[in-house]
C-alpha positions in Angstrom: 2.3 -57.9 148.4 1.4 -61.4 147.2 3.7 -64.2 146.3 2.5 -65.1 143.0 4.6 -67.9 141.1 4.1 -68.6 137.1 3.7 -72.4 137.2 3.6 -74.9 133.7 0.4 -76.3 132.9 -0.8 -78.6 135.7 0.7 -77.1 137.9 4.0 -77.7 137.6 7.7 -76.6 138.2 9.2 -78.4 135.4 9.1 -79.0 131.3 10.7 -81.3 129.3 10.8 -80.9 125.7 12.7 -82.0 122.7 14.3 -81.3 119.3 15.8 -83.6 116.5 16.6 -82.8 113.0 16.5 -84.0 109.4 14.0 -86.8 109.0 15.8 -89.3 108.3 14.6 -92.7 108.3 15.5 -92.7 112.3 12.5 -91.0 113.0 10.7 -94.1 112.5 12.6 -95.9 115.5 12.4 -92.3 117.3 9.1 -91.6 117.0 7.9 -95.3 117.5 9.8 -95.0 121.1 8.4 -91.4 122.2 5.3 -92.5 121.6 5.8 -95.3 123.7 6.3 -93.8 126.5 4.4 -90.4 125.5 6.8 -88.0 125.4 6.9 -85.0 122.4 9.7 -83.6 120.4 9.4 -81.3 117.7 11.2 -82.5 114.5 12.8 -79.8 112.0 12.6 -80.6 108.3 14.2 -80.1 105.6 11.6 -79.6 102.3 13.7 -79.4 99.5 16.6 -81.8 100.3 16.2 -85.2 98.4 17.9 -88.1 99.8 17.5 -91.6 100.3 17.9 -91.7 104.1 15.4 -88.8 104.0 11.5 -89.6 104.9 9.0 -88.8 102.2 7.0 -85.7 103.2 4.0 -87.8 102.4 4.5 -89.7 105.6 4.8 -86.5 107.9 1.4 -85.7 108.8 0.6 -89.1 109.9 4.0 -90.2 111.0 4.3 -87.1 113.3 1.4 -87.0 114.6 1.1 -85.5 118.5 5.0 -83.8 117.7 5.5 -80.9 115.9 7.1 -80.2 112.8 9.1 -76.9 112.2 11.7 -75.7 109.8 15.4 -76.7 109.5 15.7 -74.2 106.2 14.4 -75.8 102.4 18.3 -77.2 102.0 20.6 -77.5 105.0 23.0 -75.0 103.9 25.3 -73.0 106.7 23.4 -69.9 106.8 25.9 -67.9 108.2 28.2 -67.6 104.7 24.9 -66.5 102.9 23.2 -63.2 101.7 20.6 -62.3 104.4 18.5 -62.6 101.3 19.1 -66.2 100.8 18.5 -67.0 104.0 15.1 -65.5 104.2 14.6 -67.7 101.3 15.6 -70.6 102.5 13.4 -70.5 105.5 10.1 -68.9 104.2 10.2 -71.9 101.0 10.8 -74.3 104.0 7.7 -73.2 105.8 5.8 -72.4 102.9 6.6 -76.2 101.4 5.8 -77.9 105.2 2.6 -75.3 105.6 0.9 -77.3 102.6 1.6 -80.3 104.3 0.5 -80.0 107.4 -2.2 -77.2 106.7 -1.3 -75.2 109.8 1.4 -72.4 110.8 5.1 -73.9 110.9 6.6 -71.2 113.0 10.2 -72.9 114.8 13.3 -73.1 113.7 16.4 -75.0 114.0 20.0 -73.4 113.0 21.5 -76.2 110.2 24.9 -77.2 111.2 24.3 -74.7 114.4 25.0 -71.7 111.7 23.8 -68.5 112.9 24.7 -64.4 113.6 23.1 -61.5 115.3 21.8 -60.3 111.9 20.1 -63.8 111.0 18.8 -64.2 114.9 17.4 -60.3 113.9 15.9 -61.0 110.7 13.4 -64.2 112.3 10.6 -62.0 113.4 9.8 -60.8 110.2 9.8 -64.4 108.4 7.4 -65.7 111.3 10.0 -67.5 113.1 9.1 -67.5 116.7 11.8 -69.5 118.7 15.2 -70.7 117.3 18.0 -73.8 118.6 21.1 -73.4 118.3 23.5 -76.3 118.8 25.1 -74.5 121.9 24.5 -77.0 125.0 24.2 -75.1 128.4 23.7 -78.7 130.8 21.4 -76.8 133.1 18.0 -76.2 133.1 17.6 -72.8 132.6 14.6 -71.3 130.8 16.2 -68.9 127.7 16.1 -65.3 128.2 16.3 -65.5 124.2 14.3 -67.8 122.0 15.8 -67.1 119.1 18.9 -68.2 120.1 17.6 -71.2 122.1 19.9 -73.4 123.6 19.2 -76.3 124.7 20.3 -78.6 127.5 22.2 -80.8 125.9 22.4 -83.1 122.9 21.9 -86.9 123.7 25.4 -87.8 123.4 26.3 -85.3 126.2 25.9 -86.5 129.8 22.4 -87.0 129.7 21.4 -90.1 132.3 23.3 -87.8 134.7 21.8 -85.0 133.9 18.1 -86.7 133.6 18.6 -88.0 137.4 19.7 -84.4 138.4 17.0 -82.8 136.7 14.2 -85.7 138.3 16.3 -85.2 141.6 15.8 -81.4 141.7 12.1 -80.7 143.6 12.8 -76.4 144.8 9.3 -75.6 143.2 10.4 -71.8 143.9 12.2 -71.9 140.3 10.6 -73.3 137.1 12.9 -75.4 135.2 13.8 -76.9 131.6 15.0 -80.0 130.5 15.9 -79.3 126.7 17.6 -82.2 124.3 18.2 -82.4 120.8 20.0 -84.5 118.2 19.8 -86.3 115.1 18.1 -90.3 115.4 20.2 -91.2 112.6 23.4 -90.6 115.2 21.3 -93.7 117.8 22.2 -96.0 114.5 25.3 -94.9 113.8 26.1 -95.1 117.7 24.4 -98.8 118.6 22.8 -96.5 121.5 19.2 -96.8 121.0 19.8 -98.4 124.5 20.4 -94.9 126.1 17.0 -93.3 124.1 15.1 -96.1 125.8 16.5 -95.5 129.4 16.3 -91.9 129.3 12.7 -92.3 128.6 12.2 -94.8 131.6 13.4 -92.6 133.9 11.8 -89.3 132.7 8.5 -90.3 130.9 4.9 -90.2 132.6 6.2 -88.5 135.9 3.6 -85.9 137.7 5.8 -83.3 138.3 6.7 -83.1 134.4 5.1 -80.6 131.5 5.7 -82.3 128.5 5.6 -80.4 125.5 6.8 -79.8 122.2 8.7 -76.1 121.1 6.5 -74.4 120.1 3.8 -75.3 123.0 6.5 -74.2 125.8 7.2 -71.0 124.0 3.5 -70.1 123.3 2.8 -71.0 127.3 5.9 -68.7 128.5 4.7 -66.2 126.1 1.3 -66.2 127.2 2.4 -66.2 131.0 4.0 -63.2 130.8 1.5 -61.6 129.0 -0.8 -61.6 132.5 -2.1 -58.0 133.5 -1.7 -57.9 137.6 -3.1 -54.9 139.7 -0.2 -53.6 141.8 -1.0 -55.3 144.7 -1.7 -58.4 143.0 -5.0 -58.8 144.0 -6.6 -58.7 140.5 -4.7 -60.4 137.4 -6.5 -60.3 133.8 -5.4 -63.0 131.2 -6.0 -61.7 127.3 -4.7 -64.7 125.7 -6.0 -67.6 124.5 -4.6 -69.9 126.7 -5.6 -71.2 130.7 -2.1 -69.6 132.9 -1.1 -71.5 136.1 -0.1 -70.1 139.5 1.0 -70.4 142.5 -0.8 -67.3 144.7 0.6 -67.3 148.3 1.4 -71.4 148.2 -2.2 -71.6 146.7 -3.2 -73.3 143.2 -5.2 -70.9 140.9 -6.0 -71.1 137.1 -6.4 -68.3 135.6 -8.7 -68.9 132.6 -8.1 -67.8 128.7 -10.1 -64.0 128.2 -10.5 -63.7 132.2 -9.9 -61.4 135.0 -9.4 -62.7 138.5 -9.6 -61.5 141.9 -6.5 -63.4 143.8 
């Protein structure tokens, strides 16, 4: 039998991506320091929640450009004390509202004030919602066995220079890894600790070894990874999706291109 590895795109063993919520007027500072030093979040929005410290939706498209935008429900309410009805409302008018806006499927999710149960997590197929974060941090770099209740690494606030030279530090290429962080960029200004955003990044951002990506791209990768049809022996693999897969065949680099069969 063939060792055959699942790999990130380019190759690689590990993935950083990131999450922050609300829009406020952070974002500017946030977004204006990613980009810097080119490294994607997804940002979950709020569509029908008015508020000074709030960006103008007008702004989103060209603000957010290279990030993704995903839901955070139409008005921040904790979901968990609502009819399942309710909820289905609040999330399909938030994606319905950020859909016209950016004119393309708005398919993540982000649990406001971490709220959640078994029978909301259940009910997110069927409104389009194809991951979900929680608020839950794990501090390791585990890859979620459940998306829709996605937790991530850990918020900004939490340990996260250590955990940043642990997860550079860490090279066994036999185990794909994930470095997830979330948090609000309002909380950098509340905290005087922009200084932390901008040595995280130093030490994280433009490093060969690193997939970065936003949600949405890692779980539509993962997904599409797993979706690989091998023979038995692994001598033959056929990729039906849409996307180029990466592996590692015997200690060997192979691309498996979108709509093609291989012999390995």
């Amino acid at each position: 039998m063939k060792q055959i590895y699942y790999t990130y795109p380019g190759f690689k063993a590990k993935a950083l991506t990131l999450s922050y919520d609300d829009g406020t007027v952070s974002d500017y500072r946030l977004i204006e320091t990613l980009n810097k030093y080119e490294i994607k979040t997804t940002v979950h929005l709020n569509s029908d929640l008015p508020r000074n410290d709030r960006i103008d939706s007008k702004e989103y498209n060209a603000l957010y450009v290279g990030h993704e935008i995903a839901c955070h429900t139409a008005t921040h309410p904790t979901i968990n004390r609502e009819t399942l009805s309710t909820v289905a409302m609040e999330i399909l008018q938030d994606r319905l509202a950020l859909e016209k806006l950016t004119r393309k499927p708005v398919m993540g999710l982000s649990y406001p004030n971490g709220s959640t149960s078994k029978e909301i997590e259940a009910l997110l197929p069927g409104l389009g919602i194809k991951y979900a974060r929680t608020v839950n941090s794990t501090f390791n770099f585990e890859i979620p066995e459940n998306f829709l209740s996605l937790n991530p690494t850990c918020h900004h606030n939490e340990k996260l220079l250590e955990l940043t030279d642990k997860f550079i530090n860490f090279n066994k290429r036999q185990y794909l890894k994930l470095f997830y962080l979330w948090g609000h960029s309002f909380e950098f200004d509340r905290d005087d600790n922009w200084c932390l955003l901008e040595q995280f990044c130093q030490k994280i951002s433009r490093r060969d070894d690193i997939y970065y990506a936003t949600n949405v791209e890692l779980y539509d990768y993962l997904k599409a990874a797993k979706m690989l049809e091998f023979t038995v022996d692994g001598s033959y693999v056929y990729n039906p999706t849409a996307l180029d897969i990466y592996l590692e065949v015997e200690g060997e680099k192979v691309l498996v291109e979108k709509a093609t069969g291989l012999y390995l």
